[in-house]
C-alpha positions as CSV (number, residue, x, y, z in Angstrom):
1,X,19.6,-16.8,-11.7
2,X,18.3,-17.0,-7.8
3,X,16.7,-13.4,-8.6
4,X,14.9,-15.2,-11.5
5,X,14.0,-18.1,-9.4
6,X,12.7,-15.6,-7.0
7,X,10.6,-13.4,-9.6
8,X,9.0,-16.8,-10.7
9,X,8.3,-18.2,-7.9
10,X,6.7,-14.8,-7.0
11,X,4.6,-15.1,-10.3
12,X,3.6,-18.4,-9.4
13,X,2.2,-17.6,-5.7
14,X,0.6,-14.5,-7.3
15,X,-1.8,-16.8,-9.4
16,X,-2.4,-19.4,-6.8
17,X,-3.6,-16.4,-4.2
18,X,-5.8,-14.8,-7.1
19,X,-7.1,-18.3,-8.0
20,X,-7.9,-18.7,-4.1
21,X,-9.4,-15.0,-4.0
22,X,-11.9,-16.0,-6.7
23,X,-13.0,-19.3,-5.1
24,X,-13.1,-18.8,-1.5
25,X,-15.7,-17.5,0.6
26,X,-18.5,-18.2,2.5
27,X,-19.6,-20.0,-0.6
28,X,-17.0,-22.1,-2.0
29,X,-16.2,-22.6,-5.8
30,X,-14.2,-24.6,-7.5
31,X,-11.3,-23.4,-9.7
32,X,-13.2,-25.3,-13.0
33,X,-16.4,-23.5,-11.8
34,X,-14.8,-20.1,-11.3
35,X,-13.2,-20.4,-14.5
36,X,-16.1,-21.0,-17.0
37,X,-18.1,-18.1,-14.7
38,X,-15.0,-16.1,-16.1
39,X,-15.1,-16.7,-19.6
40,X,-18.5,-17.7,-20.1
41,X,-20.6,-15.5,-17.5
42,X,-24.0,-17.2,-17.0
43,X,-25.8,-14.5,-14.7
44,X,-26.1,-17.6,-12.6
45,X,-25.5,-17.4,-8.7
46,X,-22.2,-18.6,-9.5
47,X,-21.2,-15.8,-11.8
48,X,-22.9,-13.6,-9.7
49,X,-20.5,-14.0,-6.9
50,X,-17.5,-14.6,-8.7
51,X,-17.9,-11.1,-11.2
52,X,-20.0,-9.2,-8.4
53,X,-18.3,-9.9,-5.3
54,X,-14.9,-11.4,-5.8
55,X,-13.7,-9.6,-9.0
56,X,-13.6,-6.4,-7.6
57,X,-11.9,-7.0,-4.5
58,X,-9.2,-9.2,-6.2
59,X,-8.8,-6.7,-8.5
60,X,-8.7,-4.0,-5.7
61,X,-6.1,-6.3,-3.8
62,X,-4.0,-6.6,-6.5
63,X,-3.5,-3.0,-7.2
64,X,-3.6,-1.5,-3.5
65,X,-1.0,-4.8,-2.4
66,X,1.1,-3.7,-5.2
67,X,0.7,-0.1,-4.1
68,X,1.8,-0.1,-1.1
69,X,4.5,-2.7,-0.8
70,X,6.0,-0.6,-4.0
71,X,5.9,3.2,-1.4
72,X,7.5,1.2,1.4
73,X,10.4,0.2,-0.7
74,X,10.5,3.7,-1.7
75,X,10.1,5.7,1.6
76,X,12.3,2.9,3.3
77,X,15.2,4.2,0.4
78,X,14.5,7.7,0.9
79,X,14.5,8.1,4.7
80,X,17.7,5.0,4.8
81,X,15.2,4.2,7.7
82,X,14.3,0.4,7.6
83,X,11.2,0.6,9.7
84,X,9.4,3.2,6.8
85,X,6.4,2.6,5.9
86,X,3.9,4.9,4.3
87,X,3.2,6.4,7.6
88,X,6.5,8.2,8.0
89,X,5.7,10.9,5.7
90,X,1.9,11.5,7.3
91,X,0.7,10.4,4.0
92,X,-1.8,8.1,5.6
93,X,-3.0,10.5,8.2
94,X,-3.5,13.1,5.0
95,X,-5.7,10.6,3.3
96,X,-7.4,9.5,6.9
97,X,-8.3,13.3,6.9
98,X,-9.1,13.7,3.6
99,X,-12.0,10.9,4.4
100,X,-13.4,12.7,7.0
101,X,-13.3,16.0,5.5
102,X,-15.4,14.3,2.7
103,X,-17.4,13.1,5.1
104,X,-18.1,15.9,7.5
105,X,-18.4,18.6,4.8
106,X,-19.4,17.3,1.7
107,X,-21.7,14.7,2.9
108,X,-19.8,11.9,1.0
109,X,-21.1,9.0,1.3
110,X,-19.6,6.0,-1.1
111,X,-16.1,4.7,-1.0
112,X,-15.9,5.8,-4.2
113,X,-16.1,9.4,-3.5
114,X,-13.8,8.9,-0.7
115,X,-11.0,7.8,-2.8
116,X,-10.8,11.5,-4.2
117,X,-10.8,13.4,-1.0
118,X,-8.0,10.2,0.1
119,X,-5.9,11.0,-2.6
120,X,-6.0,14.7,-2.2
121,X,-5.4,14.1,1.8
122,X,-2.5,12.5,0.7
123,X,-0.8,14.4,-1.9
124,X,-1.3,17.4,0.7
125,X,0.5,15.7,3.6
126,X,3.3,15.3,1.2
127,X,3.6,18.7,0.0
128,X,3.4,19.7,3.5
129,X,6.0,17.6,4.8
130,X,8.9,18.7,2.0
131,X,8.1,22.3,2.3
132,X,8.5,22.2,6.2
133,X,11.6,20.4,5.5
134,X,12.7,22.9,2.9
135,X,11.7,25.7,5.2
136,X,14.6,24.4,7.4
137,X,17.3,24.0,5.3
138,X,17.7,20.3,5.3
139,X,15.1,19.0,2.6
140,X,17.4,16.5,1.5
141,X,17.8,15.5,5.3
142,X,16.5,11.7,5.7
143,X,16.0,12.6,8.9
144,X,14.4,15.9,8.4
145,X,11.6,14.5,6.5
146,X,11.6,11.5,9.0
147,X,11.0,13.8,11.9
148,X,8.9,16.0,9.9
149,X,6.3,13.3,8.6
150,X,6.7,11.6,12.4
151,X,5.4,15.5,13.8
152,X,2.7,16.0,11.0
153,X,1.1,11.9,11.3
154,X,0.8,13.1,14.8
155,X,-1.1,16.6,14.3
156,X,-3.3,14.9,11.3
157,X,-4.1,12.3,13.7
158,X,-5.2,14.6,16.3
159,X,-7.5,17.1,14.2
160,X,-9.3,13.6,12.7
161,X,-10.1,12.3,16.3
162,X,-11.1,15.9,17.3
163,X,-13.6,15.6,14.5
164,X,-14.3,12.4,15.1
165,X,-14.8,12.8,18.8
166,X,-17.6,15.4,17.8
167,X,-19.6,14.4,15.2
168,X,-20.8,10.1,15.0
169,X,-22.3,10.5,12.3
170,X,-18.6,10.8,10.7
171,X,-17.4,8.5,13.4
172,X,-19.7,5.6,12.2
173,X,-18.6,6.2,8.4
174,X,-15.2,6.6,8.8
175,X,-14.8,3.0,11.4
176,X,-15.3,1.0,8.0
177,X,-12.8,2.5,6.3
178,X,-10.4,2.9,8.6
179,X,-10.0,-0.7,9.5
180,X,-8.5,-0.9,6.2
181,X,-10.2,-3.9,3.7
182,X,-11.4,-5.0,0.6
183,X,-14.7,-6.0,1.3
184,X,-17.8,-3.7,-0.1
185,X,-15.4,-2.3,-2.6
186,X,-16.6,-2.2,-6.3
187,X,-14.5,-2.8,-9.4
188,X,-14.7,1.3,-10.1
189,X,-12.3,2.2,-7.4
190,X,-10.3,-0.1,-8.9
191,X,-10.5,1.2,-11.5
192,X,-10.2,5.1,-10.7
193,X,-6.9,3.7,-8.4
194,X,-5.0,1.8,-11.5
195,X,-3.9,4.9,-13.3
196,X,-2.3,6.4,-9.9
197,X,-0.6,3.0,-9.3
198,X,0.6,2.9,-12.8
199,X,2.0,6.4,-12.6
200,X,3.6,5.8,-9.2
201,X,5.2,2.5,-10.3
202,X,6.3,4.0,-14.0
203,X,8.2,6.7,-12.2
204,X,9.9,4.3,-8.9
205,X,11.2,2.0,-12.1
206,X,12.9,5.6,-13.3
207,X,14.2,6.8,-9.8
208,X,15.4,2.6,-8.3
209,X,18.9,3.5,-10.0
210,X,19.5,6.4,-8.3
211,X,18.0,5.2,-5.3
212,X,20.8,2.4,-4.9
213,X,23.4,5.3,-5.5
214,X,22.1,7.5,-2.7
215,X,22.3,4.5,-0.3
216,X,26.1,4.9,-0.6
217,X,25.6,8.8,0.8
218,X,24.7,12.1,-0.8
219,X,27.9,12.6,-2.1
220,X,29.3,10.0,-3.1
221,X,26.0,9.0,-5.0
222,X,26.9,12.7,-6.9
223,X,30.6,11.8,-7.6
224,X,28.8,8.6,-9.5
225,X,27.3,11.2,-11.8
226,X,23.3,10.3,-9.6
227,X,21.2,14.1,-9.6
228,X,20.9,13.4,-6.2
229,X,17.7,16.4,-5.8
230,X,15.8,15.1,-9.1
231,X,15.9,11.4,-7.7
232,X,14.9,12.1,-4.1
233,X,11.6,14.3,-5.0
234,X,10.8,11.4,-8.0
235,X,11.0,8.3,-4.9
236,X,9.2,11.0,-2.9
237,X,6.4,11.8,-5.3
238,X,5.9,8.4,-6.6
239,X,5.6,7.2,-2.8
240,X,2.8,9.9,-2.4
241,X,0.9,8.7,-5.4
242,X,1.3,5.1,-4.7
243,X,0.4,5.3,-0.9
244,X,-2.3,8.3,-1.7
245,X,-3.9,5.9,-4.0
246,X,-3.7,2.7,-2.0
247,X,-5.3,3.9,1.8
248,X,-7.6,6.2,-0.4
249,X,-9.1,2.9,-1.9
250,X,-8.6,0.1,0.8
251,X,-7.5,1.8,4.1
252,X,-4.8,2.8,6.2
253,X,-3.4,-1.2,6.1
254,X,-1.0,-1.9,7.8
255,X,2.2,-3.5,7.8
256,X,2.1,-4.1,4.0
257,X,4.7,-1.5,3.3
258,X,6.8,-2.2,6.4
259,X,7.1,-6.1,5.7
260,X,7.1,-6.9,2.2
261,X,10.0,-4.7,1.2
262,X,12.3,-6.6,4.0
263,X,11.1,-9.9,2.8
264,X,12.0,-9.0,-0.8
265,X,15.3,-8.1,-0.3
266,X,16.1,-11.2,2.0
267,X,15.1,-12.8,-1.0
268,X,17.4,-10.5,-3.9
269,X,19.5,-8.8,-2.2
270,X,19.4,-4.3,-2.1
271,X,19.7,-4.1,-5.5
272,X,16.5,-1.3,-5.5
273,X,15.4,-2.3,-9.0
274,X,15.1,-6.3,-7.9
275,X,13.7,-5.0,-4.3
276,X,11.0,-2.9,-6.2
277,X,10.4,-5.9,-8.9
278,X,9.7,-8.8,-6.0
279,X,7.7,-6.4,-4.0
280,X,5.0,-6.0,-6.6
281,X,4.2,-9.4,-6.6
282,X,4.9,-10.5,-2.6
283,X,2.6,-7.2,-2.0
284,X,-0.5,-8.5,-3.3
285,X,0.1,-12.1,-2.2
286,X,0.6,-10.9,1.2
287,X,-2.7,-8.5,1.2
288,X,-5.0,-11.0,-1.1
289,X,-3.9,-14.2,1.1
290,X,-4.9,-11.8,4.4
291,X,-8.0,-11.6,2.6
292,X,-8.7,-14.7,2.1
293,X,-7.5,-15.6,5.7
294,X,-10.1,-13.3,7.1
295,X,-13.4,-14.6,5.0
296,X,-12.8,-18.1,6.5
297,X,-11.2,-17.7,10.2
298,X,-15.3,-16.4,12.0
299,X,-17.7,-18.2,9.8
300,X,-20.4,-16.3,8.5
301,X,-18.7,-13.0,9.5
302,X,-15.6,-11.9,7.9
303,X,-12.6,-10.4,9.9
304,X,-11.2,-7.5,7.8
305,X,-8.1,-7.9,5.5
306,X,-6.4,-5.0,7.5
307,X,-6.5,-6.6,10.6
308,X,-5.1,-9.6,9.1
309,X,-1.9,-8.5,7.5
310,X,-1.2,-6.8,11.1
311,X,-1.7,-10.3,12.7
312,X,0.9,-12.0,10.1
313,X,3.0,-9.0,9.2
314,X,4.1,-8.2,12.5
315,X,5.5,-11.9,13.2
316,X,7.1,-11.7,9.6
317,X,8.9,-9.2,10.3
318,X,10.3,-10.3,13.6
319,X,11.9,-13.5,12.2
320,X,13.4,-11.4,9.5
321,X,14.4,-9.4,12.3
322,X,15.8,-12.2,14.2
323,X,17.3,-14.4,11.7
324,X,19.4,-11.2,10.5
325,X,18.1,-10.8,6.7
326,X,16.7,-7.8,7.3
327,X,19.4,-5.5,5.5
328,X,19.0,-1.7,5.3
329,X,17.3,0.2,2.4
């Protein structure tokens, strides 16, 4: 019953942040206003703003939020390390250098043909980082792929601030981006990010049974009858999807992926299923309420959603911390 509780009252928050996402701004609205330029679109400066502006980044919020609060809970499982987060695997420095390569060599210049190169970046990082840690032997190791992602985030990181350090015209592009916000974003990289986050959460809803059986070890997870290989490169492949998709659209943001999936299971306990279900909807409350945070804190200007979430995330997860409810993946 508390789970329920829990699930609705994430429901509820969910609306009220999406309600607040439509009507704040620079240029307040009123729910009642908001709601007839919804249904009944005018091409009035109020539906203007509301389908033009704030549409597409609720919608982008919703989806990315979801994203990557769904790969923490994930990576967090897979690695039994509770500070995961989608940077363990170097996914996030594989999309960062997807960007620039997009950038530097194929003259990209729109976010939405950023998302592509992102979400190739990604996906490469991750193929990277298994086959190095198949190389040695221990692919199955936690701490193998932990050490492995740790070593590649680093050498990713490098070669995009070499080619950063040479080139501004890449440097001034790639500065938006990688502040990490969803301001300037259109509904069609929503759109080309939903099947990915669809995909990525379809198959972390397959794998969050197994996932609770290899918390218990490798082997006794096997004795319960768990494929213990099939589930780890299902958590790992949906995480790359999921986190490939997300920073592709929105930015490397952080602390989404770190915090939520701590929160949730103060909340439900490690059951991976309830863990994944609550941090689907706290992940786009956390990341649309940052949002919203930043349009009003340095009127006219905005500060970016990224910077936000870092700015509440990081005292979040220090009274988890302190208050012991933070309970390992």
């Amino acid at each position: 019953m508390r789970r329920r509780v829990v699930v609705l009252g994430g429901v509820i928050l969910l609306v009220l942040v999406v309600v607040a996402s439509l009507a704040v701004g620079s240029n307040p609205i009123g729910p009642v206003k908001v709601w007839h330029a919804l249904v009944s679109p005018d091409g009035g400066e109020t539906s203007t703003i509301v389908w033009d502006l704030r549409v597409p980044r609720t919608l982008l919020g919703l989806t990315v939020g979801a994203a990557l609060a769904a790969a923490g809970v994930l990576l967090q499982a897979l690695t039994r390390n509770p500070l995961a987060e989608p940077r363990i695997l170097g996914i996030s420095a594989g999309a960062s250098l997807g960007v620039v390569a997009a950038i530097t060599l194929f003259g990209v210049g729109s976010l939405t043909g950023y998302v592509w190169f992102g979400i190739a970046g990604a996906f490469g990082a991750g193929l990277l980082v298994t086959g190095i840690a198949a190389r040695a032997g221990q692919g199955n190791s936690p701490v193998t792929l932990a050490l492995v992602g740790a070593a590649l985030d680093a050498s990713l990181g490098a070669i995009t601030a070499g080619i950063l350090s040479v080139n501004a015209r890449t440097f001034e592009e790639f500065r938006y981006w990688v502040v990490g916000g969803l301001s300037g974003r259109d509904a069609d990289i929503a759109a080309q990010v939903a099947p990915f986050l669809l995909a990525g959460l379809l198959l972390a809803a397959v794998v969050a049974r197994g996932l609770d059986a290899l918390s218990l070890g490798d082997d006794v997870a096997r004795g319960l009858g768990t494929r213990v290989g099939l589930v780890r490169v299902g958590a790992g492949l949906a995480a790359v999807v999921l986190t490939g998709a997300g920073v592709a659209a929105a930015g490397p943001i952080a602390f989404v992926g770190l915090a939520v999936p701590h929160l949730a299971r103060a909340l439900v306990g490690v059951d991976q299923r309830w863990v994944l279900a609550v941090s689907v909807l706290l992940g786009p409350v956390l990341l649309l309420a940052a949002d919203v945070i930043g349009r009003v804190v340095a009127p006219p200007g905005e500060v970016s959603a990224g910077i936000i979430t870092a700015l509440v995330g990081a005292p979040l997860l220090a009274l988890l911390v302190t208050r012991a409810k933070v309970v390992a993946a």
